[in-house]
C-alpha positions as CSV (number, residue, x, y, z in Angstrom):
1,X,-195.6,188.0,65.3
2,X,-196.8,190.1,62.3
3,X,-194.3,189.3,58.8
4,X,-194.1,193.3,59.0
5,X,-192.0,192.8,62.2
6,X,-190.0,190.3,61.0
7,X,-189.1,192.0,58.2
8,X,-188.5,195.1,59.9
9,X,-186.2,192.6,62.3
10,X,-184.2,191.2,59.6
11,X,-183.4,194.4,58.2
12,X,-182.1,195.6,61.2
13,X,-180.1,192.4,61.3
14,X,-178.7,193.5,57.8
15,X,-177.6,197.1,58.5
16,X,-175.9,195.9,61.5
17,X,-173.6,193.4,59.4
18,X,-173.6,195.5,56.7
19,X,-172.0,198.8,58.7
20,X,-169.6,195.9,60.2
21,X,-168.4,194.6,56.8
22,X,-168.0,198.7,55.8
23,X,-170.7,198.6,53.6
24,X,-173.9,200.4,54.1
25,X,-177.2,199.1,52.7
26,X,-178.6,200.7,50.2
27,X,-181.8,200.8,48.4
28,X,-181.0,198.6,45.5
29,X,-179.6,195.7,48.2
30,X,-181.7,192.6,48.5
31,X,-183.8,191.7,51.3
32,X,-182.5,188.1,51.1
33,X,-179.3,188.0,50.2
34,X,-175.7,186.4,52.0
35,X,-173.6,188.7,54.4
36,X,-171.9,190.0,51.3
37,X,-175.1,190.9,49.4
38,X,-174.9,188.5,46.7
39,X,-178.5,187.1,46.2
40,X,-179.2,183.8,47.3
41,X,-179.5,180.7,44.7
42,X,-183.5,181.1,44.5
43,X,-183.6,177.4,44.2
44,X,-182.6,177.4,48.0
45,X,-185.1,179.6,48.9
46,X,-187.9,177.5,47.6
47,X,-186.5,174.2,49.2
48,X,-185.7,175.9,52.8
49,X,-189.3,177.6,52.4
50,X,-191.4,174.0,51.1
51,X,-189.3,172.3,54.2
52,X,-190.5,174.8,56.5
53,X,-194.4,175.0,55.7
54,X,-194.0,171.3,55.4
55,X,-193.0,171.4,58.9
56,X,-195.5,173.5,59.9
57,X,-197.9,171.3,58.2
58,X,-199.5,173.9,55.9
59,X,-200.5,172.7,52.5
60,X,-197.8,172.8,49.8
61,X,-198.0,176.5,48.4
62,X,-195.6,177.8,45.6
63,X,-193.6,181.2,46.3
64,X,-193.7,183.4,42.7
C-alpha cells in the first residue's frame, strides 16, 4: 500500500471524527494530531516511529 493511500485513509479517518465531535477539519488542522486536534508530543512520534522500523527491521533512520 502506497503512503499516498494511507494518508488519504487517515484523513478520512479524521473528518469522520471530526464531523462527530462537531468540528470540521480545516486546513490549518494537523495530520497527526489527538481526536481533539491538539498536536501530539513529537517526542512520541519519534519513539512509536523508531519502535516500528525497529520492528520492521529497517536501519535506524531519523524523522526531521
Amino acid at each position: 500500500m502506497s503512503l499516498a493511500l494511507l494518508l488519504r485513509q487517515h484523513k478520512a479517518e479524521q473528518e469522520v471524527q471530526s464531523l462527530l465531535l462537531g468540528k470540521p477539519l480545516t486546513e490549518d488542522d494537523l495530520v497527526f494530531a489527538h481526536v481533539d486536534g491538539t498536536p501530539i508530543d513529537p517526542d512520541v512520534v519519534t519513539h512509536t516511529f523508531a519502535k516500528v522500523i525497529l520492528k520492521a527491521g529497517l536501519p535506524h533512520i531519523r524523522i526531521t
